[in-house]
Backbone as a chain_set.jsonl record, in Angstrom:
{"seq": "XXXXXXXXXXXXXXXXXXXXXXXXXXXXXXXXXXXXXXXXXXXXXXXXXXXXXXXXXXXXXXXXXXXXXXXXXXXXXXXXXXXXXXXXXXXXXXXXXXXXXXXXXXXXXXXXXXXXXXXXXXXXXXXXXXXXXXXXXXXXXXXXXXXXXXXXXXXXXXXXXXXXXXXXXXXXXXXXXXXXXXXXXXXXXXXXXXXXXXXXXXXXXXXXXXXXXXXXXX", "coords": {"N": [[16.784, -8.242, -3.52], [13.385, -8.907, -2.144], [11.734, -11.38, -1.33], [10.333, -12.563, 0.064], [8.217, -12.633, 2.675], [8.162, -13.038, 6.469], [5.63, -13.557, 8.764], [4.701, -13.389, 12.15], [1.455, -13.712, 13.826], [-0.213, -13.382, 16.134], [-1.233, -10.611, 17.649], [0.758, -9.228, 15.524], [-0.628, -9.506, 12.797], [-3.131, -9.986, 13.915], [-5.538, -9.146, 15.859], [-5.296, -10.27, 18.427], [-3.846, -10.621, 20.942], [-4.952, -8.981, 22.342], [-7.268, -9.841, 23.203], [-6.462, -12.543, 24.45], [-4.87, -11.09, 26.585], [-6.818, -9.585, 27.754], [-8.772, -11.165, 28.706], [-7.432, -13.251, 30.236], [-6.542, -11.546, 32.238], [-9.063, -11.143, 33.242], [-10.104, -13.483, 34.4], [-7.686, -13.666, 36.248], [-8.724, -11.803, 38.249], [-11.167, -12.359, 38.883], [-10.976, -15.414, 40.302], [-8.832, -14.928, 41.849], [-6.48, -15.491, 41.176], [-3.991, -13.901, 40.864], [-2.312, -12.97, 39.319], [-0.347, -10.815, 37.617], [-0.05, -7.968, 35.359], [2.22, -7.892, 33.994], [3.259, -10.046, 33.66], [1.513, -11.592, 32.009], [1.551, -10.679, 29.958], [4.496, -10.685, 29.625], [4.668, -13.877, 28.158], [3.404, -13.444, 25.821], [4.078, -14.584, 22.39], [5.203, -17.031, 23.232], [5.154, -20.746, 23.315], [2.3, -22.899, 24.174], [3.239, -24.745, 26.016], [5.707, -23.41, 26.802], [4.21, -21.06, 27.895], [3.229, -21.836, 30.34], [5.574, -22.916, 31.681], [6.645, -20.806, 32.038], [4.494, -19.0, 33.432], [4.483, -21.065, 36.082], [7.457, -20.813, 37.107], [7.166, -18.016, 37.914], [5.125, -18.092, 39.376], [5.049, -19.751, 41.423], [5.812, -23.597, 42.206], [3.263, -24.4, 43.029], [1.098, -23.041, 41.572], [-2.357, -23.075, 40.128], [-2.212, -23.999, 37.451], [-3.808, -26.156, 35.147], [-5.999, -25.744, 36.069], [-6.244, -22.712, 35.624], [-6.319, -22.24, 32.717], [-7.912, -23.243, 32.218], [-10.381, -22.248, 32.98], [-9.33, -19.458, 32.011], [-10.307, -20.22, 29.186], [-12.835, -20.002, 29.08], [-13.322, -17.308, 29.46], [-12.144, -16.394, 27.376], [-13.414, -17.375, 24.96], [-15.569, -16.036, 25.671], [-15.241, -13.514, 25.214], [-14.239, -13.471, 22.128], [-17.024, -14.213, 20.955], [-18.469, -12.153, 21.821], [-16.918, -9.699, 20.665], [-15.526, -10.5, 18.745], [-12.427, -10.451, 15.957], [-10.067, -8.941, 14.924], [-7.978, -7.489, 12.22], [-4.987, -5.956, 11.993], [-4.069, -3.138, 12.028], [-3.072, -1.784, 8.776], [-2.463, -4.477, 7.543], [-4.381, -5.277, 5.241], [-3.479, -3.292, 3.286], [-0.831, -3.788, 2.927], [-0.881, -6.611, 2.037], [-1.886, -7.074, -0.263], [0.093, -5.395, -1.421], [1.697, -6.769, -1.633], [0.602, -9.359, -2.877], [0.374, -8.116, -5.451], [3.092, -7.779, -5.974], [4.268, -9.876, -6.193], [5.435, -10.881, -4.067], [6.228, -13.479, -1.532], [4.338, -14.865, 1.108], [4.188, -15.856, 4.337], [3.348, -17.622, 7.421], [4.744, -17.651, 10.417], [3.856, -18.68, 13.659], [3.302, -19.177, 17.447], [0.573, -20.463, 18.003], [-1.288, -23.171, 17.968], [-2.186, -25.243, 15.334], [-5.147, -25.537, 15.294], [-6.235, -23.573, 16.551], [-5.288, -21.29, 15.449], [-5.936, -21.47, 12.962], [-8.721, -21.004, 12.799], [-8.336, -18.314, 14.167], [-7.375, -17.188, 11.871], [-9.423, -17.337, 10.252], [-11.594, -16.116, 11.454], [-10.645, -13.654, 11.084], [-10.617, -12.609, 8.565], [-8.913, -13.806, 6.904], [-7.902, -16.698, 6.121], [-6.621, -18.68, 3.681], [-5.044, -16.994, 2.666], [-2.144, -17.43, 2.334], [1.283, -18.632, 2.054], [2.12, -20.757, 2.949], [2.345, -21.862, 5.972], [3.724, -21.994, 9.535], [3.225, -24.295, 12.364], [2.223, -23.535, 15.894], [2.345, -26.311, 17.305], [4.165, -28.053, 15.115], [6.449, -27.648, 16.429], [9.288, -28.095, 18.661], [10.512, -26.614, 20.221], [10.192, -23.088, 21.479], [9.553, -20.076, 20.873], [12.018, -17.605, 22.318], [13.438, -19.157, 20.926], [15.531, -20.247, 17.635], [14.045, -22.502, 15.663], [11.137, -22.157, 14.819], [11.46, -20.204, 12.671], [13.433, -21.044, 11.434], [12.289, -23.242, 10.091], [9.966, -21.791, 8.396], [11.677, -20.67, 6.76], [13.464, -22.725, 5.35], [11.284, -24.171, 3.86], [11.574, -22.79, 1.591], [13.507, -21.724, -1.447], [15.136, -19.841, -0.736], [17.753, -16.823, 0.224], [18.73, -16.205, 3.011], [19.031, -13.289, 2.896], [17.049, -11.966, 1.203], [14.906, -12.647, 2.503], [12.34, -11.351, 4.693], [11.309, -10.711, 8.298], [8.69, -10.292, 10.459], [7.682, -8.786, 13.258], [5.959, -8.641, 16.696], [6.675, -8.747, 19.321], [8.94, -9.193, 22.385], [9.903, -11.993, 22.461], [9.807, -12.984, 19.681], [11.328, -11.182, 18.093], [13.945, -12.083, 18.781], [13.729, -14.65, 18.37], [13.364, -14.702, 15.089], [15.722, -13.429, 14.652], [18.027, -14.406, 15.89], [17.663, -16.377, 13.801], [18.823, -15.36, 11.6], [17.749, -13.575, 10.649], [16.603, -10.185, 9.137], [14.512, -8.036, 11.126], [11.699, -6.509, 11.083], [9.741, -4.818, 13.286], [7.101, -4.048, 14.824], [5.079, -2.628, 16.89], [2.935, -3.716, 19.999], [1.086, -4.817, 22.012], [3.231, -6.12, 24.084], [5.992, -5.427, 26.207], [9.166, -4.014, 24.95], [12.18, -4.281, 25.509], [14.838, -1.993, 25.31], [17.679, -3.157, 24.328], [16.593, -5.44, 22.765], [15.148, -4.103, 20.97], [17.233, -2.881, 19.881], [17.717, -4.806, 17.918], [16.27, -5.26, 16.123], [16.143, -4.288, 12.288], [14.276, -2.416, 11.519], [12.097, -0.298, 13.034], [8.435, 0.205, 12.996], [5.477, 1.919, 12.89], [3.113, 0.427, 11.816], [1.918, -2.064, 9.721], [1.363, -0.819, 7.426], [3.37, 0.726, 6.556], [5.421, -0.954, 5.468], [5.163, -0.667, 2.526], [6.685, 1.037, 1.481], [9.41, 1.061, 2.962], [9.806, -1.774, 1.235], [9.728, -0.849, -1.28], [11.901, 1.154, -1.006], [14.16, -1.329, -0.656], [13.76, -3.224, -2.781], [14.755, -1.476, -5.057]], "CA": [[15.331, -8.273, -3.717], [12.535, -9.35, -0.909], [11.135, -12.491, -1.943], [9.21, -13.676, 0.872], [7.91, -11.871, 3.975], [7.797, -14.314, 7.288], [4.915, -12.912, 9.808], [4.017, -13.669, 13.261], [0.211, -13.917, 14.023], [-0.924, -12.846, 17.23], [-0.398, -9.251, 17.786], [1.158, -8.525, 14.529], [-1.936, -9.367, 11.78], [-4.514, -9.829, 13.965], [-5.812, -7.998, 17.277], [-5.885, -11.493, 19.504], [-3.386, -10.843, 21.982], [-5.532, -7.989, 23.435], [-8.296, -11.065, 23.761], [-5.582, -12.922, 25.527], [-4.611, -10.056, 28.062], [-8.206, -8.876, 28.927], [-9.711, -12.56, 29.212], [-6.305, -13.652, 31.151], [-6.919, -10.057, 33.379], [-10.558, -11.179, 34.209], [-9.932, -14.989, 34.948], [-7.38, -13.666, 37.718], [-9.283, -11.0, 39.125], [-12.281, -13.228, 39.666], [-10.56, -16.342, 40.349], [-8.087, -15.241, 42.969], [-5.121, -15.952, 40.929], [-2.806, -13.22, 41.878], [-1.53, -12.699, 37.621], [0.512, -9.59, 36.996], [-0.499, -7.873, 33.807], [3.316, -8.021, 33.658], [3.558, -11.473, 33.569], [0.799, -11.964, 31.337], [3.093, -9.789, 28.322], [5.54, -11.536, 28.746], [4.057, -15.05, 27.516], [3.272, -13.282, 24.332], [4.796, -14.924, 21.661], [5.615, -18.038, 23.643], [3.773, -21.13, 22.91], [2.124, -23.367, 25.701], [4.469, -25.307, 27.052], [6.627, -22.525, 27.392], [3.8, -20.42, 28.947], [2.682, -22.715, 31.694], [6.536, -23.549, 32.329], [6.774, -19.084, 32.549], [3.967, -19.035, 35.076], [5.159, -21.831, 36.845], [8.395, -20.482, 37.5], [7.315, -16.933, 38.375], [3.855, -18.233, 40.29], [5.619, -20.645, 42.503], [5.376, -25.154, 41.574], [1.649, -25.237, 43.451], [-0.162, -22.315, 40.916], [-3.089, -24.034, 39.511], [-2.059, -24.221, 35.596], [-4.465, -26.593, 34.109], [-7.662, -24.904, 36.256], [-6.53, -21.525, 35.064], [-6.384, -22.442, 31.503], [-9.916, -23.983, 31.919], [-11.122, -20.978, 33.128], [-9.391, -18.769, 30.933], [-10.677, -20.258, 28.057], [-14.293, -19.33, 29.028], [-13.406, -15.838, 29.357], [-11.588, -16.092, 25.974], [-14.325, -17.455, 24.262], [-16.84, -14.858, 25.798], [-14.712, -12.058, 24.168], [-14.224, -13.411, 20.896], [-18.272, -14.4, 20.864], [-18.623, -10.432, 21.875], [-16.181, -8.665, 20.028], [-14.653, -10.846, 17.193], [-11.331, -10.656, 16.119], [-9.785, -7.632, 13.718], [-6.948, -7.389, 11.679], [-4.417, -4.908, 12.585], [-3.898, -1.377, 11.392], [-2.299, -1.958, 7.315], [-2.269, -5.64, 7.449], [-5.352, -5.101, 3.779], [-2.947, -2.781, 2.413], [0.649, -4.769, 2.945], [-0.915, -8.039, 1.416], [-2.179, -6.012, -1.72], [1.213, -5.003, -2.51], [2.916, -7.881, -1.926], [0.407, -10.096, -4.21], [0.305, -6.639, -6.775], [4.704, -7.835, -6.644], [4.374, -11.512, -5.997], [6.472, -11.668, -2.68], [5.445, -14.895, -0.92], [3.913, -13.932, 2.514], [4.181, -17.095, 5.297], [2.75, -17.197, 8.871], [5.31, -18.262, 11.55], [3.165, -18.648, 14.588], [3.779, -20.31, 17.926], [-0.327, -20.813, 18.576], [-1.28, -24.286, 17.562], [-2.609, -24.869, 13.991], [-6.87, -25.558, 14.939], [-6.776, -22.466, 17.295], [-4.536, -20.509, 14.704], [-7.053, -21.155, 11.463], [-9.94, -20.045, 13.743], [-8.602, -16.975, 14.066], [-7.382, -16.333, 10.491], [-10.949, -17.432, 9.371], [-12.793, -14.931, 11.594], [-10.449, -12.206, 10.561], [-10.986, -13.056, 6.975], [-7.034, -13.968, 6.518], [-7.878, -17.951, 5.531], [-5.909, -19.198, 2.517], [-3.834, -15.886, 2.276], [-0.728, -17.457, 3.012], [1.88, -19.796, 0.67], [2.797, -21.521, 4.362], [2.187, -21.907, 7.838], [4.447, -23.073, 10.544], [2.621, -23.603, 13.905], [3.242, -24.15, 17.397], [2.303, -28.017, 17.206], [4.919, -28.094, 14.457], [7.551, -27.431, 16.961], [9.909, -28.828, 19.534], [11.196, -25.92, 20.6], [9.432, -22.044, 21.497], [10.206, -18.226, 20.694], [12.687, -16.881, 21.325], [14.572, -19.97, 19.967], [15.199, -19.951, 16.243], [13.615, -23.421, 15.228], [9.966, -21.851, 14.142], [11.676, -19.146, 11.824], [14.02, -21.552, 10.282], [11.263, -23.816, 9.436], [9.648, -21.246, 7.722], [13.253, -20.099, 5.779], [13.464, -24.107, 4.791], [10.336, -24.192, 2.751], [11.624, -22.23, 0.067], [14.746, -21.473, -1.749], [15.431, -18.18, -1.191], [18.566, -16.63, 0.773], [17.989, -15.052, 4.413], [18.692, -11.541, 2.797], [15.63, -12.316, 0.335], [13.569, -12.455, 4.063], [12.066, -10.553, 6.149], [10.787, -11.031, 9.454], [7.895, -9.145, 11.104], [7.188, -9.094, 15.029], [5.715, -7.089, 17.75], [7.187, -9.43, 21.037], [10.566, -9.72, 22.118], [10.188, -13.403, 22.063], [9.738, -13.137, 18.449], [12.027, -10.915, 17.496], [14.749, -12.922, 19.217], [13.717, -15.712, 17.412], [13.647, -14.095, 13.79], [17.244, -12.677, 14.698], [18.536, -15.818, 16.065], [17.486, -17.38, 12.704], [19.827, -15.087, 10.771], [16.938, -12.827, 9.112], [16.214, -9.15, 9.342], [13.458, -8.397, 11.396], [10.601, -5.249, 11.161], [8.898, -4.421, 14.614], [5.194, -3.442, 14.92], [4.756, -2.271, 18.592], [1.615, -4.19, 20.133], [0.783, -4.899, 23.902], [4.262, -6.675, 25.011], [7.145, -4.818, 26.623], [10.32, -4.755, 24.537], [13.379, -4.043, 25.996], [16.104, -1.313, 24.199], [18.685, -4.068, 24.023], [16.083, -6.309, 21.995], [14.897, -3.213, 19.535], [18.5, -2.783, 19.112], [18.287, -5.971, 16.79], [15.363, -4.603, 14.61], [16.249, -4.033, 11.494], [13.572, -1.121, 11.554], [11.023, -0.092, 14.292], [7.789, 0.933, 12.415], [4.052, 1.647, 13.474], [2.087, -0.226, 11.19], [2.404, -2.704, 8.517], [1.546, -0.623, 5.884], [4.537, 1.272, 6.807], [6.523, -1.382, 5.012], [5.321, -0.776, 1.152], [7.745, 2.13, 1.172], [10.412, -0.099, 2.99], [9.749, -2.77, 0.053], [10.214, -0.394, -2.504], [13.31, 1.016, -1.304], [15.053, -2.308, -0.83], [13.497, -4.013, -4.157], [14.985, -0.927, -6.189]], "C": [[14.662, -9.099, -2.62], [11.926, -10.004, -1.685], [9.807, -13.05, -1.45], [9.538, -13.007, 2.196], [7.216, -13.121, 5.497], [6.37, -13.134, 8.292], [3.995, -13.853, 11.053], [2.447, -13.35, 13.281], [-0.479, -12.999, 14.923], [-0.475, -11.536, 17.207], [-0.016, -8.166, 16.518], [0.257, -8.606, 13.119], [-2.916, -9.876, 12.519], [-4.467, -9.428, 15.571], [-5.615, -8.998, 18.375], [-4.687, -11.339, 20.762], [-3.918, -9.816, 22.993], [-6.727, -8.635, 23.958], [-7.26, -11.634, 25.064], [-4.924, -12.073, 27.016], [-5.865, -10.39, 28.355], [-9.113, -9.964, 29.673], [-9.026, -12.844, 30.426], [-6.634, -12.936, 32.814], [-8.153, -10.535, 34.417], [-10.474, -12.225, 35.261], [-8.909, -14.404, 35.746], [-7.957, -12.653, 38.566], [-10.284, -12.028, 39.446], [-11.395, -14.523, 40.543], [-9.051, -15.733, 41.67], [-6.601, -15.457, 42.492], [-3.94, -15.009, 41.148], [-1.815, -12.838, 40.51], [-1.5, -11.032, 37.453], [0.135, -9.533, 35.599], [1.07, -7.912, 33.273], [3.751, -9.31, 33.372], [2.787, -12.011, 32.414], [1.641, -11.798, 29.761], [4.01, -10.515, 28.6], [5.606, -13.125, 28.811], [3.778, -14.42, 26.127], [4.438, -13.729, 23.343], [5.605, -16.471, 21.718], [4.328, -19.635, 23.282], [3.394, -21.882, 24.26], [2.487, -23.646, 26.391], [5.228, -23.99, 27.717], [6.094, -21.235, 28.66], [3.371, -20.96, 30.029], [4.339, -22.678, 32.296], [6.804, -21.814, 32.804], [5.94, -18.671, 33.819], [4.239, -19.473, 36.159], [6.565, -21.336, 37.529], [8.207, -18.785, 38.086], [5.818, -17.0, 39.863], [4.069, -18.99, 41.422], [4.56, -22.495, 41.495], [3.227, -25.197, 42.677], [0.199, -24.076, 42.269], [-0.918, -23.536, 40.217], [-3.57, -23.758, 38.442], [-3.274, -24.355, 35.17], [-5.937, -25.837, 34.864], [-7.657, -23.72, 35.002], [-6.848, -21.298, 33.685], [-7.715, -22.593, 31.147], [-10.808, -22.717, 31.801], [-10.694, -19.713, 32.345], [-9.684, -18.896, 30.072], [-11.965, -19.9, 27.991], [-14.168, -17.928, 28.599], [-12.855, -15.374, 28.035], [-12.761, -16.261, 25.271], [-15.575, -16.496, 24.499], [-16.566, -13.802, 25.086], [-14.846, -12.288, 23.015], [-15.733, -13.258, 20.606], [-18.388, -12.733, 20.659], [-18.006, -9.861, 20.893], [-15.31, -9.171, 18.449], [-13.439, -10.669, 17.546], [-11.257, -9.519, 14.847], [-8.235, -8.268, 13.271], [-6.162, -6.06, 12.223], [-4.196, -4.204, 11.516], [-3.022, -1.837, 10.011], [-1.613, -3.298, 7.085], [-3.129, -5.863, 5.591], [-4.42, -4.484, 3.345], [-1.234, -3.369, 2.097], [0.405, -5.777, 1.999], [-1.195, -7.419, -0.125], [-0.984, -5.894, -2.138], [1.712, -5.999, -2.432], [2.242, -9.243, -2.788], [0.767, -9.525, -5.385], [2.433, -7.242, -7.095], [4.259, -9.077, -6.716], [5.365, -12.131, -5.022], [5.351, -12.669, -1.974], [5.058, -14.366, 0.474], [3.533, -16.002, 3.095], [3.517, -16.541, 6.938], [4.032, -18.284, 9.714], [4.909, -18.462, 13.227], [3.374, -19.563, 15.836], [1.967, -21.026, 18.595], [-0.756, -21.907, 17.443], [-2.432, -24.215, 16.404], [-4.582, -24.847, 14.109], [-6.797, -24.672, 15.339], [-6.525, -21.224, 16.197], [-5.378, -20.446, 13.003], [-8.308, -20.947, 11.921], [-9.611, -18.827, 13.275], [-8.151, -16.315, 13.052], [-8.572, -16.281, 9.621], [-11.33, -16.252, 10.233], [-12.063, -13.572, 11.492], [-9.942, -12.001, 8.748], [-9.325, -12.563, 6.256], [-6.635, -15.619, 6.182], [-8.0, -17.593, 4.249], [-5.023, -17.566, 2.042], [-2.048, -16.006, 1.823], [-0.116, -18.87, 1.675], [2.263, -20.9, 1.56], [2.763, -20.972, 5.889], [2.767, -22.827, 8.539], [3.631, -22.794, 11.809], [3.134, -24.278, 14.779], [3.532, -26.052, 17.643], [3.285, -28.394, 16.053], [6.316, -28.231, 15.307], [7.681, -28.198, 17.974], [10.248, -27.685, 20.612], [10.48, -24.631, 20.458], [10.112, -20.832, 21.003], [10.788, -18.067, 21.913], [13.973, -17.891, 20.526], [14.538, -19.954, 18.097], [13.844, -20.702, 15.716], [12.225, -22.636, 14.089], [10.397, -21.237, 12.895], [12.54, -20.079, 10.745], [13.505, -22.939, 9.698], [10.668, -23.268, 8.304], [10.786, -20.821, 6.377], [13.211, -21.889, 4.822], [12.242, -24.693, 3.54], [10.453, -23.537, 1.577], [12.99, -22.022, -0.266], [15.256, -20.691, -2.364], [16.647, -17.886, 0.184], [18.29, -15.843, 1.846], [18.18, -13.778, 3.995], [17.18, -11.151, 1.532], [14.841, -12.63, 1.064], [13.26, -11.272, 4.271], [11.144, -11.105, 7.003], [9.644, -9.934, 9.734], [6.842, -9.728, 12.3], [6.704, -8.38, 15.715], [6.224, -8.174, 19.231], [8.487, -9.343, 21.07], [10.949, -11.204, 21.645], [10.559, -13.806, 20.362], [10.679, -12.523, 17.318], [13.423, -11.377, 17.436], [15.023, -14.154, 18.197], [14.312, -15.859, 15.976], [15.034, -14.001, 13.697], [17.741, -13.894, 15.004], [18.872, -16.693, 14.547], [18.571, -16.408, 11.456], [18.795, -14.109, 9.925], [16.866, -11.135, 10.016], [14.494, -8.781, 10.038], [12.589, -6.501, 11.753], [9.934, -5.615, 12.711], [8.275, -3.837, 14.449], [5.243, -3.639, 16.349], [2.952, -3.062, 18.532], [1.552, -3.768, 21.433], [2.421, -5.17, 24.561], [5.818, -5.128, 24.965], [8.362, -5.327, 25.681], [11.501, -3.825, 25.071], [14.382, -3.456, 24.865], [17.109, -2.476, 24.114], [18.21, -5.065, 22.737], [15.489, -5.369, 21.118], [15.727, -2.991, 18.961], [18.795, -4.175, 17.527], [16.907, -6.263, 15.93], [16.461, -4.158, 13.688], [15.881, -2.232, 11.196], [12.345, -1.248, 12.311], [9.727, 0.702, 13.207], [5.924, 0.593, 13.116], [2.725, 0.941, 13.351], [2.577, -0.691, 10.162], [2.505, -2.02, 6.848], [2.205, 1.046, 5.162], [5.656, 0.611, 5.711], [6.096, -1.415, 3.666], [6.535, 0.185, 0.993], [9.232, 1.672, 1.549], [10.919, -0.918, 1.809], [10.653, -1.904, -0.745], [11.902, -0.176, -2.188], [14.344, -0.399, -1.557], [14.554, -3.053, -2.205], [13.965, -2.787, -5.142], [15.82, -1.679, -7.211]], "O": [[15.343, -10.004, -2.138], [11.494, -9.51, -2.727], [8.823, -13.599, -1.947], [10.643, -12.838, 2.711], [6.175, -13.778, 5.492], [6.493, -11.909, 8.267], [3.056, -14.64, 10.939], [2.228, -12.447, 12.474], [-1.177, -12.046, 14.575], [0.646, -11.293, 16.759], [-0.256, -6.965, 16.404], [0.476, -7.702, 12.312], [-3.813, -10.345, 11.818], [-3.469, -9.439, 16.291], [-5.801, -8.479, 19.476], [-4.815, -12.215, 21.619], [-3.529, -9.722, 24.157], [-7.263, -8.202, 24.978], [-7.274, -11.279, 26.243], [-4.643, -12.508, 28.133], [-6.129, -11.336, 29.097], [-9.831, -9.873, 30.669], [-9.594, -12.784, 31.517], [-6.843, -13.414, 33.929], [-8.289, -10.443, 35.637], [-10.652, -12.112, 36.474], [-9.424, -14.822, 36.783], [-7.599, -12.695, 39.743], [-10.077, -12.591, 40.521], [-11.283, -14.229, 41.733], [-8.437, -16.644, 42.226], [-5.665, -15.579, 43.283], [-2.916, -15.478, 41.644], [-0.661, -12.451, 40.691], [-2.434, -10.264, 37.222], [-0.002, -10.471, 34.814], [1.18, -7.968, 32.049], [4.793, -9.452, 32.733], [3.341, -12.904, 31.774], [2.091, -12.548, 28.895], [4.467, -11.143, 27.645], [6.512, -13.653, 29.456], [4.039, -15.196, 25.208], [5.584, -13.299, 23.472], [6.295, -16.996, 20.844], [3.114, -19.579, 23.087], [3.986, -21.624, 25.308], [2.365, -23.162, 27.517], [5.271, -23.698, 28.913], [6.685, -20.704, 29.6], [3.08, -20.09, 30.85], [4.391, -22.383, 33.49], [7.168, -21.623, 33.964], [6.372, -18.195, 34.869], [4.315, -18.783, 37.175], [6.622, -21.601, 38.73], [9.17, -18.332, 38.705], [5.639, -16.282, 40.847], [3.303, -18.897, 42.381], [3.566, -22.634, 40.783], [2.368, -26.078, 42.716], [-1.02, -24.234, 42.199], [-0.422, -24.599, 39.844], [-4.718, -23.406, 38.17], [-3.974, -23.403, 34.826], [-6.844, -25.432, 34.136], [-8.38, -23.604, 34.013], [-7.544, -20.336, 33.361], [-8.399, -22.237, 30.187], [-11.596, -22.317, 30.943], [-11.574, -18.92, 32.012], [-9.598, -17.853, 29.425], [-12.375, -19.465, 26.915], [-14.738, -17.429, 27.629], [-13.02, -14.233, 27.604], [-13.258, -15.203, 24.885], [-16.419, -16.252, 23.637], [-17.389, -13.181, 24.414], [-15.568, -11.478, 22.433], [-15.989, -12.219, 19.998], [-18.393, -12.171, 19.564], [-18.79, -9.416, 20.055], [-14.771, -8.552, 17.532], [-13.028, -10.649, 18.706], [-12.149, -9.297, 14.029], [-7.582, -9.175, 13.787], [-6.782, -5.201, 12.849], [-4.14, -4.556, 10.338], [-2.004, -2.412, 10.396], [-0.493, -3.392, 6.582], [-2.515, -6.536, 4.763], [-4.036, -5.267, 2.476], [-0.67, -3.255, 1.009], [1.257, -5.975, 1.132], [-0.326, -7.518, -0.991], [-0.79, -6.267, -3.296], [2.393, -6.267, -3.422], [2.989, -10.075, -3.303], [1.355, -10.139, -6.276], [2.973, -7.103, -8.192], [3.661, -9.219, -7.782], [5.911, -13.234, -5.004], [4.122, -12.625, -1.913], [5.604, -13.331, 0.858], [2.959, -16.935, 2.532], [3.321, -15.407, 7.374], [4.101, -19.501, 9.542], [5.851, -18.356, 14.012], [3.627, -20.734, 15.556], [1.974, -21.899, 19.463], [-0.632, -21.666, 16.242], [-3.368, -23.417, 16.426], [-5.268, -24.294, 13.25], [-7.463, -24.009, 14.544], [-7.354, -20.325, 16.056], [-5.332, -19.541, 12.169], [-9.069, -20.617, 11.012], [-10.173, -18.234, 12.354], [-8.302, -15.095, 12.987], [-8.785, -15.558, 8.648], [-11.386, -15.214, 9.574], [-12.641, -12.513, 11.737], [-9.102, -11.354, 8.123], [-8.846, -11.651, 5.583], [-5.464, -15.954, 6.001], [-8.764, -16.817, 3.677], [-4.491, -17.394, 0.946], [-1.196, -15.264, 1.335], [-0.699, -19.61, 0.882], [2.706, -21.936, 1.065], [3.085, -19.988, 6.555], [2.609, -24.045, 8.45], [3.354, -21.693, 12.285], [3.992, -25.16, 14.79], [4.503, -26.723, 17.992], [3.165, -29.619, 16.014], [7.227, -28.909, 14.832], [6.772, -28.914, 18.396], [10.225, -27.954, 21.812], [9.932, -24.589, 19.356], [11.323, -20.825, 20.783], [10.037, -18.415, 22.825], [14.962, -17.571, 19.868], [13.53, -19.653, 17.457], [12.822, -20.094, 15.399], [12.325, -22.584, 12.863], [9.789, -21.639, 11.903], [12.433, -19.961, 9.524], [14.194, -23.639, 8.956], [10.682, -23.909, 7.253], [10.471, -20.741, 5.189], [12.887, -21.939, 3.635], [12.438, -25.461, 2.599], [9.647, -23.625, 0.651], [13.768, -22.138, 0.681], [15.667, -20.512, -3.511], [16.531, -18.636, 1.154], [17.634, -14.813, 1.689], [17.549, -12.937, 4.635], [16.613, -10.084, 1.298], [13.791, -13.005, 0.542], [13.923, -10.265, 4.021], [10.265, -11.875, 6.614], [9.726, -8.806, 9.247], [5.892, -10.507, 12.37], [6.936, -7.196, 15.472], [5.651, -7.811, 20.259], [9.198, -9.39, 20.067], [11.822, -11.579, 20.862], [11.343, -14.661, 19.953], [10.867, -12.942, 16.176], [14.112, -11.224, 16.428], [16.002, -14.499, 17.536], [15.215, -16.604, 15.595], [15.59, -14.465, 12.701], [17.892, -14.558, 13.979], [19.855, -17.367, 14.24], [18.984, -17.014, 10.467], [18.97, -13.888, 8.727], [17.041, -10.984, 11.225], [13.469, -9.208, 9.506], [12.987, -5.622, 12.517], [9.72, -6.776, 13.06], [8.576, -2.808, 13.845], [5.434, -4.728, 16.889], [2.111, -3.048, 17.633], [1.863, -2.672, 21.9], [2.792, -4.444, 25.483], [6.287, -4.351, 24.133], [8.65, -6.514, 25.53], [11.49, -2.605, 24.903], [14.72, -4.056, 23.845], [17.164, -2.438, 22.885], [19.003, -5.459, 21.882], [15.18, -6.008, 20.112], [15.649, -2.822, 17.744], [19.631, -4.311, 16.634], [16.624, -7.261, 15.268], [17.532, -3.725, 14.115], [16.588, -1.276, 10.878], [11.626, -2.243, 12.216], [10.06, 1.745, 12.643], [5.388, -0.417, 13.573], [1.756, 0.811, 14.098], [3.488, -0.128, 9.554], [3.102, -2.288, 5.805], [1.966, 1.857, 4.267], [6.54, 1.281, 5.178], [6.653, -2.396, 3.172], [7.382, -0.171, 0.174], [10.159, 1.806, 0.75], [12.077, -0.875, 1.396], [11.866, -2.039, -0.912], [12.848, -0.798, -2.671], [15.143, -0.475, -2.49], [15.553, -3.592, -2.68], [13.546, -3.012, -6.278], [16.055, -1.173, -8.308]]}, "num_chains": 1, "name": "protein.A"}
């Protein structure tokens, strides 16, 4: 029986990593910075540290980090101002069934907890949750376990009484690392056949997995 459903944030219940590309996109086209939309994907799922230390190592030691940040955060905040923030495709109909059973639903997230209840308030997903692990919680980033078996530690239920649910590799790495089964929701980031190989199940939308549920809770 599925007890308790872990879920990543960005990407996978709410639309914000397509903020994070297109802001990211602008701030180096204006700005001169020279950022691969390839590079940009794969920071998804990572938390800061880890993405500054990812640029850094693919931008050469003189890119200028803390500017770009500065300046990407304008262009972030101009989008959200503009466009808000959504929920993703059967994120309303997933949570429905899983209060309608009473599986516990957690947020494992690696974006830090003020930025991270922002954006569950403006996509009207504050107080949904039985637990939230966030990036300021941690020592350690996706794709290492730590975040996931934070989340597993708060309750006392057995990793086959999990599930995981990701759309990054970083994240699914993580999940898997931590010993749990993990659902994939395709978003923006590139995942590599070697790292879908360790899905559980590849599906298009969350509210793909009531029919999942059922079978495994027969």
């Amino acid at each position: 029986m599925i007890k308790l459903c872990i879920f990543d944030m960005d990407g996978l219940l709410i639309d914000s990593e397509r903020v994070y590309l297109e802001s990211a996109l602008a701030c180096s086209e204006k700005y001169s910075y020279g950022l691969s939309k390839e590079l940009i994907l794969s920071t998804m799922g990572l938390n800061l540290e880890a993405t500054c230390k990812r640029f850094i190592d693919v931008m050469g030691p003189s890119f200028p980090m803390e500017e770009f940040l500065e300046n990407e955060q304008v262009f972030h905040e101009e989008y959200l101002e503009r466009y808000g923030l959504e929920q993703k495709k059967g994120v309303k109909e997933l949570f429905a069934y899983l209060d309608e059973k009473n599986i516990r639903k957690v947020i494992a997230t690696s974006t830090y907890r003020e930025t991270a209840d922002r954006y569950l308030k403006m996509a009207s997903l504050e107080g949904c949750f039985d637990h939230i692990v966030y990036g300021d919680d941690l020592t350690e980033s996706k794709p290492l376990p730590q975040i996931y078996l934070k989340a597993m530690a708060a309750f006392d239920f057995k990793p086959e009484e999990m599930l995981a649910f990701e759309d990054s590799p970083n994240g699914i790495l993580s999940a898997y690392n931590a010993g749990l089964r993990v659902i994939h929701i395709p978003d923006l980031a590139y995942v590599a056949p070697e790292i879908k190989e360790k899905s559980f199940v590849i599906l298009e939308d969350l509210s793909q997995t009531i029919k999942l549920l059922e079978d495994l809770n027969k």
